[in-house]
C-alpha positions, 0 to 999 in steps of 0.5 A, spaced: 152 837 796 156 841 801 156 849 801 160 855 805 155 859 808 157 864 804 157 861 798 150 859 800 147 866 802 150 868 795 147 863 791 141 861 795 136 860 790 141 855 787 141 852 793 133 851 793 133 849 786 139 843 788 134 841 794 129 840 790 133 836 784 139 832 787 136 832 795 138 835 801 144 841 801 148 842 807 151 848 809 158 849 812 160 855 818 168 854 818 168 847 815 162 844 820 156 842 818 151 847 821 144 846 817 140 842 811 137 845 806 131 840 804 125 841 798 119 842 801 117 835 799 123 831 803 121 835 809 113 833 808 117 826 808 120 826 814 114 829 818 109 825 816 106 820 821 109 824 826 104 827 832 104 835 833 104 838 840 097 839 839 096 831 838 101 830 844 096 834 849 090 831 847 092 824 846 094 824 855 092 819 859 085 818 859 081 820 865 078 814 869 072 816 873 075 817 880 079 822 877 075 825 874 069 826 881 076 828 885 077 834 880 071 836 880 070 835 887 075 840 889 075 847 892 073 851 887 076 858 891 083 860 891 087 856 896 091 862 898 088 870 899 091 873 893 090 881 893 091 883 886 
């Protein structure tokens, strides 16, 4: 169902309980479609299996070992003066 954002900011609750029931509302600005109201459940769907940005960083290329000398055998002082 579509709703004008009006009507959805008015009947806000109505709308939640409709996405919990019938699925998905979409809210209109000037007969534009601009957000979705989705149920905690349809939301739960559309994310599962999908890695979170903490599973994007750890799951980097693996280092392999001359990487891993060459980081450690670099110089471990700033490379420029700084002056704080």
């Amino acid at each position: 169902m579509e709703w004008q954002l009006q009507d959805a900011k008015n009947q806000f609750s109505k709308v939640v309980q409709k996405a919990r029931q019938e699925g998905p509302q979409v809210v209109t600005v000037r007969g534009e479609r601009t957000a979705v109201v989705l149920s905690a459940r349809d939301y739960d769907a559309l994310r599962a299996g999908r890695p979170t940005l903490v599973d994007d960083l750890l799951g980097g290329p693996a280092w392999d070992d001359e990487f891993a000398d060459a980081v450690e055998a670099r110089n471990k002082t700033p490379s420029r003066d700084v002056a704080f």
